[in-house]
N, C-alpha and C positions, 0 to 999 in steps of 0.2 A: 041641883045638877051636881053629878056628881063629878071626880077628879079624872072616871073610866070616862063618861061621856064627854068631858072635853079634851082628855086625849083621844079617841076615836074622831072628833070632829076635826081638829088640827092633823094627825092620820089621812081623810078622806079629800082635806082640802090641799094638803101637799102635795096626795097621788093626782086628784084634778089639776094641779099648776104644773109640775113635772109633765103629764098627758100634755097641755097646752105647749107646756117649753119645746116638749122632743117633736110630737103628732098634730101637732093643732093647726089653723091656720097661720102664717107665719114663723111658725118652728123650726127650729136646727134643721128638719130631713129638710125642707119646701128650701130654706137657705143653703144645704149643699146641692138640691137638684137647679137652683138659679146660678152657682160658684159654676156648677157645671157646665150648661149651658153657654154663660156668659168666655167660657175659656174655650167653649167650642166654635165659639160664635168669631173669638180675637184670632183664634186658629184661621179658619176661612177667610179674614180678614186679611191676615196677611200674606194666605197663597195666593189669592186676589190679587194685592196688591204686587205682587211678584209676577205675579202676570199682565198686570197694566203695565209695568215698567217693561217687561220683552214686548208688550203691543208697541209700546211708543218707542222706546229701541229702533223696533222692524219701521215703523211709519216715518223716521227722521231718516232711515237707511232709504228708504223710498224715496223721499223730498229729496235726498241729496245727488242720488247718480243713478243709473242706471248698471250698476253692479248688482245691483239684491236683486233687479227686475229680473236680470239675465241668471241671477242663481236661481229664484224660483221657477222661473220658467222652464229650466233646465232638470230641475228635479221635480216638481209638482208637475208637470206637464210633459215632461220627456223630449223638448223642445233641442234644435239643435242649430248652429250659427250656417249659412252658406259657406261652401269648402269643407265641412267636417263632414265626418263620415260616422254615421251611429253602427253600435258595436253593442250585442247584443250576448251574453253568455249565458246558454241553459245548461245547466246541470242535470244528469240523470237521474230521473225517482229513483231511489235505491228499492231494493224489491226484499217485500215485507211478508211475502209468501213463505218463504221458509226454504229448505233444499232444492237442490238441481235434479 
């Protein structure tokens, strides 16, 4: 054997391990497409948990009085106390016609 064929053999076997490092299963790409993921994943994690904190917020405002009940009622519902008088302002569609 000559000195050409075991250079070509160490040649063939480096581009095979390189192939493996970069493309292969558990390679560099498969490791940034998991880095990815995994940062997409602590992302949702923590608008989630931004949101269980306003749910329990809203749920201990509840348990405590009867202010949140009467603000949501008020705005989710359009709900209104006895003696008050609801008041209603429309505005006019502006006119998208064009000239008079």
């Amino acid at each position: 054997m000559g000195l050409k064929s075991i250079l070509t053999i160490l040649i063939v076997l480096f581009v095979l391990l390189q192939y493996r490092l970069w493309l292969g299963t558990g390679g560099l790409v498969r490791l940034w497409q998991i880095n990815q993921a995994v940062e997409q994943q602590l992302q949702e994690n923590n608008r989630l948990e931004e949101r269980n904190l306003a749910l329990e917020a809203e749920v201990i405002d509840l348990k405590r009085g009867l202010e949140a009940v009467e603000e949501r009622a008020r705005s989710e519902l359009g709900m209104i106390k006895k003696g008050e008088t609801f008041v209603q302002i429309v505005t006019p569609a502006s006119n998208s016609g064009g000239g008079e």
